[in-house]
C-alpha positions as CSV (number, residue, x, y, z in Angstrom):
1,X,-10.4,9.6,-2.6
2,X,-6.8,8.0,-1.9
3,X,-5.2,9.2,0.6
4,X,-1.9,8.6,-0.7
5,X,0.3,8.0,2.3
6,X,3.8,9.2,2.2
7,X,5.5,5.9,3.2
8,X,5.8,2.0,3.2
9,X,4.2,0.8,6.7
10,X,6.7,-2.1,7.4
11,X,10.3,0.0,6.6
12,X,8.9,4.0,6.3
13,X,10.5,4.1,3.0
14,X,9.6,7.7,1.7
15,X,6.8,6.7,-1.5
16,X,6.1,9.8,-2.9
17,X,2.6,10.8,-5.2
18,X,4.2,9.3,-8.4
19,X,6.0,6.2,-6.9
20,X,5.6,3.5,-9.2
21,X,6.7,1.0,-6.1
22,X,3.3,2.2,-3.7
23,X,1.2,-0.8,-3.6
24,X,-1.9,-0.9,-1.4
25,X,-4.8,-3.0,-0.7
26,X,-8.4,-2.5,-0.4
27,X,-8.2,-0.8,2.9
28,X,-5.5,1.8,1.7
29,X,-2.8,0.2,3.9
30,X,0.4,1.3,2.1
31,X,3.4,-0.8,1.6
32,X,6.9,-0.7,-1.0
33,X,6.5,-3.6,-3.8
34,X,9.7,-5.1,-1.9
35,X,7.9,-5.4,1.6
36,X,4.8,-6.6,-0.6
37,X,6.6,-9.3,-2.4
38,X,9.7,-10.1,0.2
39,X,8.1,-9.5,3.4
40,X,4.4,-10.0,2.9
41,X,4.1,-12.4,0.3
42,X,1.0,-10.2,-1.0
43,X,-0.8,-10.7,2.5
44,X,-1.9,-7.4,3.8
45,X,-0.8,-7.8,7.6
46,X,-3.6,-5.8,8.7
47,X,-6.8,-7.5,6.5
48,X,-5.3,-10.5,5.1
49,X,-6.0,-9.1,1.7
50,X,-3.7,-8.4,-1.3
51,X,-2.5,-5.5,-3.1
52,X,-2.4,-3.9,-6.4
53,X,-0.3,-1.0,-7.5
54,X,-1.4,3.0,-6.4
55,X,-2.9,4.6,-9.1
56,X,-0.7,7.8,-10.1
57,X,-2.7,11.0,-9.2
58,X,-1.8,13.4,-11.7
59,X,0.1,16.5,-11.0
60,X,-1.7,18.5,-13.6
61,X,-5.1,19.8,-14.0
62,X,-6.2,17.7,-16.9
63,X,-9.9,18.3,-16.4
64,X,-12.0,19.0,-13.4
65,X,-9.6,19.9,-11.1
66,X,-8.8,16.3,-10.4
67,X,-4.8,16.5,-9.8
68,X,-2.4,16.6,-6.7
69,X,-3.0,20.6,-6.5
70,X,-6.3,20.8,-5.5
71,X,-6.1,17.2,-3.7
72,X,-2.4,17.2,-2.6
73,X,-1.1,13.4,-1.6
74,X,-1.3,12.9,2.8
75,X,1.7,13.6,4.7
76,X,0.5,11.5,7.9
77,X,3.4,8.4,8.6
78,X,1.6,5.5,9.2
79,X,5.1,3.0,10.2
80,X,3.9,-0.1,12.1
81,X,6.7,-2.3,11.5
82,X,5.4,-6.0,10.5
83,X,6.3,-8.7,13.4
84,X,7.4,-11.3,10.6
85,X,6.9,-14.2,12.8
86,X,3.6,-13.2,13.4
87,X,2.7,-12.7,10.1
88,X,3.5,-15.9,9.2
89,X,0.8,-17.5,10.9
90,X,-1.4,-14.9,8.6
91,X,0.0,-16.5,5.7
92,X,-0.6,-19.8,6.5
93,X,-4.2,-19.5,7.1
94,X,-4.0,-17.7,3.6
95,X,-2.5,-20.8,3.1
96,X,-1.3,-19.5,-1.1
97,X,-5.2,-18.3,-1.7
98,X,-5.1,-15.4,-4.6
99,X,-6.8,-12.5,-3.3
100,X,-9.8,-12.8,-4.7
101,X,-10.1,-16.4,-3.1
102,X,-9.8,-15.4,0.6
């Protein structure tokens, strides 16, 4: 189950259960859409992979008990600011792969 981390990694902008601007990659490492697209260039900086949206948990019990009350969102900060310089090197061994290419 996602853990659904409270914040963007890079700049610990606050990303709440619903944010439509949470994107993560396979790994669950959490990042804003702006760090993703300015920052990152869709290069996780800790697995080289790329990222997709969240997926919204809902806050309702729709069925089964499957919604934020009975599995409430994580509210561990995870801020590792990205050394840009560093990641660039990251990005050129990407060297403009899509995700599903690297």
């Amino acid at each position: 189950m996602l853990e659904l981390r409270p914040t963007c990694e890079n700049c610990n902008k606050q990303l709440p259960p619903n944010s439509q601007e949470a994107m993560i990659c396979s790994y669950e490492c959490t990042f804003c859409k702006k760090c993703v697209d300015e920052i990152l260039q869709n290069v996780c900086p800790n697995c080289g992979g790329g990222f997709c949206h969240r997926p919204i948990r809902p806050e309702n019990n729709l069925k089964n008990n499957n919604y934020l009350g009975a599995h409430p969102a994580s509210v561990k900060i995870i801020h590792k600011p990205v050394d840009e310089l560093n990641h660039q090197t990251l990005i050129n061994v990407v060297n403009g792969r899509k995700p599903y290419e690297r």
